[in-house]
C-alpha positions in Angstrom: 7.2 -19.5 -5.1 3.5 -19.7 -5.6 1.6 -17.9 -8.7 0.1 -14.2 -7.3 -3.5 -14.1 -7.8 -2.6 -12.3 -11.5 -1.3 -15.5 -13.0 -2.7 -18.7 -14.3 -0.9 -21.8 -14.8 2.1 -19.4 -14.5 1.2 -16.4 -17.5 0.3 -13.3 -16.1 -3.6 -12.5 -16.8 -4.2 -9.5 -14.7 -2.2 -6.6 -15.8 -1.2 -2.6 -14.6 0.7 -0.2 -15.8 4.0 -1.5 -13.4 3.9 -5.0 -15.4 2.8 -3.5 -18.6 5.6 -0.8 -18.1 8.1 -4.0 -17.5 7.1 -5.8 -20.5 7.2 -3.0 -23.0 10.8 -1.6 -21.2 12.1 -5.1 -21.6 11.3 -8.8 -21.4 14.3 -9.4 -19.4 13.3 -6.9 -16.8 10.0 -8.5 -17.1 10.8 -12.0 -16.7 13.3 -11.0 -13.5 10.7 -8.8 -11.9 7.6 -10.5 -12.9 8.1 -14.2 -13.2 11.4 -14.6 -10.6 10.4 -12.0 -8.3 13.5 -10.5 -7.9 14.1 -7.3 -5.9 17.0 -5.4 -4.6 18.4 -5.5 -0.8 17.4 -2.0 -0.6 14.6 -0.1 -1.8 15.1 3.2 -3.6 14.9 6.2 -1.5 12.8 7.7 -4.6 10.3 4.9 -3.7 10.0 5.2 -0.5 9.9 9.2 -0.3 7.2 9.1 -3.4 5.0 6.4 -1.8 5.0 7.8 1.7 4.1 11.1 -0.1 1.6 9.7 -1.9 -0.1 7.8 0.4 -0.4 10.5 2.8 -2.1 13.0 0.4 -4.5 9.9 -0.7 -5.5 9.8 3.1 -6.2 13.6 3.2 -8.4 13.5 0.4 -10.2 10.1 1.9 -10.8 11.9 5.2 -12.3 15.2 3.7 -14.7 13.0 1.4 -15.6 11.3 4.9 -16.3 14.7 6.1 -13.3 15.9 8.2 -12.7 19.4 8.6 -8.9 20.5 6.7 -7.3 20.5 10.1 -8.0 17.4 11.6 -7.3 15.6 7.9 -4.2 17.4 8.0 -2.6 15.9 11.7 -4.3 12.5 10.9 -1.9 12.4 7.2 1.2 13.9 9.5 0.4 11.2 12.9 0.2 8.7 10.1 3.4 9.4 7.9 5.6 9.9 11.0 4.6 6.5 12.1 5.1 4.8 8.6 8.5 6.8 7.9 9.8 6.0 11.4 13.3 3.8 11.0 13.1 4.4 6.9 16.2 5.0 5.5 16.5 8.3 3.7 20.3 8.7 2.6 19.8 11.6 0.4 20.2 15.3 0.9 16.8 16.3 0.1 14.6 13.2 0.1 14.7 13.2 3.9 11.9 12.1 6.9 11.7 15.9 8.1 11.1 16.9 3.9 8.7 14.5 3.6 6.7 16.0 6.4 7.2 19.9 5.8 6.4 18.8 2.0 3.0 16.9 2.9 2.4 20.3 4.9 2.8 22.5 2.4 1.2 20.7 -0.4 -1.9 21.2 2.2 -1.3 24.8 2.3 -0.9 24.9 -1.4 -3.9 22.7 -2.9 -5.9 21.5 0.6 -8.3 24.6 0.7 -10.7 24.0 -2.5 -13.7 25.7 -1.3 -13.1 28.7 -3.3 -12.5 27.0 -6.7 -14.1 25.0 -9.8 -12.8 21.8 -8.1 -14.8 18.8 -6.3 -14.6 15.4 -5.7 -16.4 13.2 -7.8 -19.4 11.2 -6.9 -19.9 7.5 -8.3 -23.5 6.9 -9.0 -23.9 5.0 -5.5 -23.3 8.7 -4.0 -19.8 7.4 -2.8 -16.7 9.7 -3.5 -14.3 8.5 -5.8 -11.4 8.5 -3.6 -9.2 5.6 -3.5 -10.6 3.3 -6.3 -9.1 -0.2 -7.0 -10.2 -1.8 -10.5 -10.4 -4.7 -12.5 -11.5 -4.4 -15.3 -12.4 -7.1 -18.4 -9.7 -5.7 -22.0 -10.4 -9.2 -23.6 -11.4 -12.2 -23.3 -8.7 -13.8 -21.4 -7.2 -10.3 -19.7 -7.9 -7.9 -17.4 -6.3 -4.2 -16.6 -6.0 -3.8 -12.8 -5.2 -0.5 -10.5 -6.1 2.0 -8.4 -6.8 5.8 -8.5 -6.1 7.7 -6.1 -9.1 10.5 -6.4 -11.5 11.6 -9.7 -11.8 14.9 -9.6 -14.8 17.6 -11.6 -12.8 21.1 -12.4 -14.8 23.5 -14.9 -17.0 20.9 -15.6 -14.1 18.2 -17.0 -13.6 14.9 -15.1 -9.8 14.5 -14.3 -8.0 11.5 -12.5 -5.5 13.1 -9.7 -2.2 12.1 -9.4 0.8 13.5 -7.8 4.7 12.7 -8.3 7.6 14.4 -6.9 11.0 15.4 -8.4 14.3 17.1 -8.1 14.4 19.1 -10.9 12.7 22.7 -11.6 9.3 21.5 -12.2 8.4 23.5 -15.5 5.6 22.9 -18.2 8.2 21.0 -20.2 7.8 18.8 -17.5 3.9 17.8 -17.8 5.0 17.2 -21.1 7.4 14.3 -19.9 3.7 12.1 -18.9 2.7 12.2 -22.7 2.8 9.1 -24.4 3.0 7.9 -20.3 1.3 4.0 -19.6 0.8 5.2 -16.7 -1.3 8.4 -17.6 -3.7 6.6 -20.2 -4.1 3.6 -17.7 -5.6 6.1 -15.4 -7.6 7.8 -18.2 -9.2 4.4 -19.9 -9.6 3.1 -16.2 -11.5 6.2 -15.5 -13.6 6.2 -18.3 -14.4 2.3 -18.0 -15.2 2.3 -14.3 -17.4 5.9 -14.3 -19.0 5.2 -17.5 -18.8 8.4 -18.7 -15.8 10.9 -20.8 -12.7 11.7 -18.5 -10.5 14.5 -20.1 -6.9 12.8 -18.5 -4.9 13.3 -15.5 -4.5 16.2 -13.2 -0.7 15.9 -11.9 0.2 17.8 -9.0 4.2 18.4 -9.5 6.6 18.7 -6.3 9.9 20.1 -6.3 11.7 18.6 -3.6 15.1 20.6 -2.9 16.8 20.6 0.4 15.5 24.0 1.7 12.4 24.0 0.1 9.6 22.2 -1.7 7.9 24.2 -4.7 4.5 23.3 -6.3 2.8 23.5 -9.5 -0.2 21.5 -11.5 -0.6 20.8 -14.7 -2.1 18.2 -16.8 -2.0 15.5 -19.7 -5.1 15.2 -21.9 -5.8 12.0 -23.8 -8.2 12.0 -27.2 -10.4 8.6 -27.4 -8.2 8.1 -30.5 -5.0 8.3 -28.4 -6.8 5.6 -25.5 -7.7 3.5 -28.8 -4.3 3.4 -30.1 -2.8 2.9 -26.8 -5.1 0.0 -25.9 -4.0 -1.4 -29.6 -0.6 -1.3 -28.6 -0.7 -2.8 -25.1 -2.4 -5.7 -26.0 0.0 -6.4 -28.5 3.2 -5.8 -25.3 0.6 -8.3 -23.8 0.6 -10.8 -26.0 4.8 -10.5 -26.4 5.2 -10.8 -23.0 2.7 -14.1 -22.7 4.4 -15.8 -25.4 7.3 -15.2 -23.7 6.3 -16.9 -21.1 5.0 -20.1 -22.9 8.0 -20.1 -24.4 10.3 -19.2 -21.5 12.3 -16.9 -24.0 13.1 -13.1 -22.6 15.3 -11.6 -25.1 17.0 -8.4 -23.3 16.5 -4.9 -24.9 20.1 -3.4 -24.4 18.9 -0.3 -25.9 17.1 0.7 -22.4 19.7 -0.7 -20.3 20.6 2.9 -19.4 16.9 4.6 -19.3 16.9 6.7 -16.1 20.0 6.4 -14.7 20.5 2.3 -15.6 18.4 -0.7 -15.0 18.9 -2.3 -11.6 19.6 -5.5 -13.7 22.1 -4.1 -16.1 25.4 -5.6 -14.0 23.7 -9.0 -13.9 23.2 -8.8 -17.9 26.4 -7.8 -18.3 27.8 -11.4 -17.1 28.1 -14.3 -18.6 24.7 -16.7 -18.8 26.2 -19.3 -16.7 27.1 -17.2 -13.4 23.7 -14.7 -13.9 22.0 -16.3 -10.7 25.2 -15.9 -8.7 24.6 -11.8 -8.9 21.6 -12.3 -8.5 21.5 -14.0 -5.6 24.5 -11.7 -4.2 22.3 -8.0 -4.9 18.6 -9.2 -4.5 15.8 -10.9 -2.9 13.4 -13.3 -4.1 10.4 -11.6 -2.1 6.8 -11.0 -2.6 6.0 -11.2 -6.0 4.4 -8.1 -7.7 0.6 -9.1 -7.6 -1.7 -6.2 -9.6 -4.8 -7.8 -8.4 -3.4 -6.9 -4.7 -5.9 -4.5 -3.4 -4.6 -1.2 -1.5 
């Protein structure tokens, strides 16, 4: 397979929180995702729910930035997710095609109306909204941080990125507290800062409970210091580098001690066999498709 736009002479340059997530998790994850392009048969019905989720409430707050009225937004997001969802597979109880619809609708209900609070989209200095923001932007000399955020928001007079993710459990504050350290989280807050030149406090999340007879709501945020972006800048270029040199030197030692993080790595039955018959599970339980490209635009 040919390089994605992100690589040079076959070490990644461009990087996002995904690939900086799969380097600091675990080389071997890294090299197997990143470098090999390995994916499974089937894609997670946690993927699928939580990007058709996500996608659809970008959309809502593109079209209200464009000036559509909450109601039309609304049926364009729901027209839109019932054509992307149609023949997904959704073998779970509550992560189903009708959930993902009654939960895009209620989220509307829930957070849609903002005329009546200390809440508005921010404007970039062009007069544009910041809704649906890809980035690249220059960490040193010979790398670059790519992404996308979704919407930057002003509430009381703070600047917040907007994010929203989706669970099973009871969504409580302990549960806000889960994104702290998070690459994900301070990605969003350095990107922030660097594209809109100006202080951005962290990340508004917008938690769903998804359950089978009902989807519950709640927001709540993670807050990063400049210290805290400092630090964590300091330690991803140095996940960075690890990952690079293991690249040059074609060398991906396997961190065993987060073969079972959330549930078990997809990869952990392939690790567990010998060296010499690795490629034949690999071949048998996933796909060399279209590698993971960060400088892919949305």
């Amino acid at each position: 397979m040919s390089d994605p736009r992100s690589f040079q002479d076959g070490v990644q340059f461009a990087w996002d929180s995904t690939s900086i997530t799969l380097a600091e998790t675990c080389l071997r994850k890294y090299y197997y995702r990143m470098i090999e392009g390995w994916v499974p048969h089937r894609t997670s019905v946690h993927l699928t729910f939580g990007g058709l989720y996500a996608s659809a409430l970008e959309q809502f707050y593109k079209h209200r930035a464009d000036g559509l009225d909450l109601e039309e937004s609304l049926r364009r997001i729901v027209h839109q997710a019932l054509v992307d969802s149609h023949g997904q597979s959704f073998e779970h109880s509550a992560k189903t095609r009708a959930n993902l619809i009654r939960s895009i609708i209620w989220y509307i209900d829930e957070f849609g109306d903002e005329s009546d609070t200390d809440m508005t989209t921010f404007h970039l200095s062009n007069g544009q909204p910041a809704v649906e923001l890809s980035f690249t932007i220059e960490a040193d000399d010979d790398i670059m941080f790519a992404g996308h955020l979704d919407r930057v928001v002003d509430y009381a007079g703070e600047l917040y990125v907007m994010d929203q993710k989706t669970t099973g459990g009871t969504i409580t504050p302990k549960f806000f507290d889960g994104f702290k350290p998070d690459i994900q989280m301070s990605m969003y807050t350095f990107a922030g800062q660097s594209i809109l030149h100006t202080p951005v406090k962290g990340v508004m999340i917008d938690g769903a409970q998804i359950a089978v007879n009902f989807t519950r709501f709640m927001r709540g945020f993670t807050f990063r210091t400049q210290d805290e972006l400092n630090e964590w800048y300091d330690c991803t270029m140095q996940t960075i580098e690890r990952a690079r040199a293991a690249t040059r030197e074609q060398h991906f030692p396997m961190n065993r001690t987060a073969c079972g993080n959330y549930g078990g790595c997809e990869f952990r039955h392939v690790c567990g066999r010998s060296p010499q018959v690795r490629q034949q599970f690999l071949r048998a339980d996933f796909t060399q498709g279209e590698r993971w490209d960060p400088l892919k635009k949305r």
